[in-house]
C-alpha positions as CSV (number, residue, x, y, z in Angstrom):
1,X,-82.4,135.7,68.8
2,X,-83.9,133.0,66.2
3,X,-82.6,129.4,67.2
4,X,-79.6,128.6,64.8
5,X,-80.6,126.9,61.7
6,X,-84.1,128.3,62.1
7,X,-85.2,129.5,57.9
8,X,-87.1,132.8,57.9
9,X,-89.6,132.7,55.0
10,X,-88.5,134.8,51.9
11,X,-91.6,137.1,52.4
12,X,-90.4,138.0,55.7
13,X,-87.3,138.8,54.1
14,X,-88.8,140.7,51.3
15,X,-90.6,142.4,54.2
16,X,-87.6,143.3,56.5
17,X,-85.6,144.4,53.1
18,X,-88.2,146.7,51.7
19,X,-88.7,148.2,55.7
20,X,-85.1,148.9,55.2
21,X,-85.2,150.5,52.2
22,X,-88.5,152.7,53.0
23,X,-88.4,153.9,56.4
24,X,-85.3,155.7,58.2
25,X,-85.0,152.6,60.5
26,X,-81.8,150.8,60.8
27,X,-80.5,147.2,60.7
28,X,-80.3,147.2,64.5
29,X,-83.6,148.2,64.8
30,X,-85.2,145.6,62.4
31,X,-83.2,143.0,63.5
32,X,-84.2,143.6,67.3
33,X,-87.7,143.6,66.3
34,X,-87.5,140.5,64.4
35,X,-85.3,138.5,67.0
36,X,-83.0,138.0,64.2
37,X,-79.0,138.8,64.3
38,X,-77.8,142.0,62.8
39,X,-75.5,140.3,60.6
40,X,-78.0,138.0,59.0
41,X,-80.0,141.1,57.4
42,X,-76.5,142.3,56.3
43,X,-75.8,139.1,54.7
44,X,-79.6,139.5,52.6
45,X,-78.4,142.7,51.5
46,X,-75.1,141.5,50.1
47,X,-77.2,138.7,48.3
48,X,-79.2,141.5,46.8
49,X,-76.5,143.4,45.5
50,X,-76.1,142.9,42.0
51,X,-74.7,144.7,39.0
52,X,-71.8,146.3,38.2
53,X,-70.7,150.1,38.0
54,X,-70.0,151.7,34.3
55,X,-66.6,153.4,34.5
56,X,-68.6,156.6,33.7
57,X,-69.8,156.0,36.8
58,X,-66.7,155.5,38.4
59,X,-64.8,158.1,37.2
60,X,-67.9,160.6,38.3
61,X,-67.7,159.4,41.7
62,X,-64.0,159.6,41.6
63,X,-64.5,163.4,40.5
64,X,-66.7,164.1,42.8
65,X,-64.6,162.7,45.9
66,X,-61.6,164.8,44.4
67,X,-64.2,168.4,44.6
68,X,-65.4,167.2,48.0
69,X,-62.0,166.9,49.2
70,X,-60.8,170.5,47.5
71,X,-63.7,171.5,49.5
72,X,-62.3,170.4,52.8
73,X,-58.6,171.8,52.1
């Protein structure tokens, strides 16, 4: 694990992000490889999150969870 305090430059978070996003590896993975904690690459991806959902959006997803569960019984 990186000492506490330690900054990780915002290319190597950019890097670890993208890696993420592109290949089928998971947080555990990444954050293993990168001696970081798992929790610290959550926390960059709730910093990333922006935006807000349209309630077309919503109520789409809320349809869709209604067929899916009609589906199940």
């Amino acid at each position: 694990m990186a000492k506490k305090g330690f900054r990780i430059a915002n290319e190597v978070k950019q890097q670890i992000l993208d890696r993420l996003q592109r290949e089928n590896i998971s947080v555990k993975q990444l954050a293993g490889e990168h001696g970081i904690a798992e929790g610290t690459i959550y926390k960059w991806l709730s910093k990333k999150t922006t935006g807000t959902v349209s309630r077309g959006e919503y109520l789409k997803v809320i349809k869709e969870n209604k067929q899916l569960k009609e589906l199940l019984g």
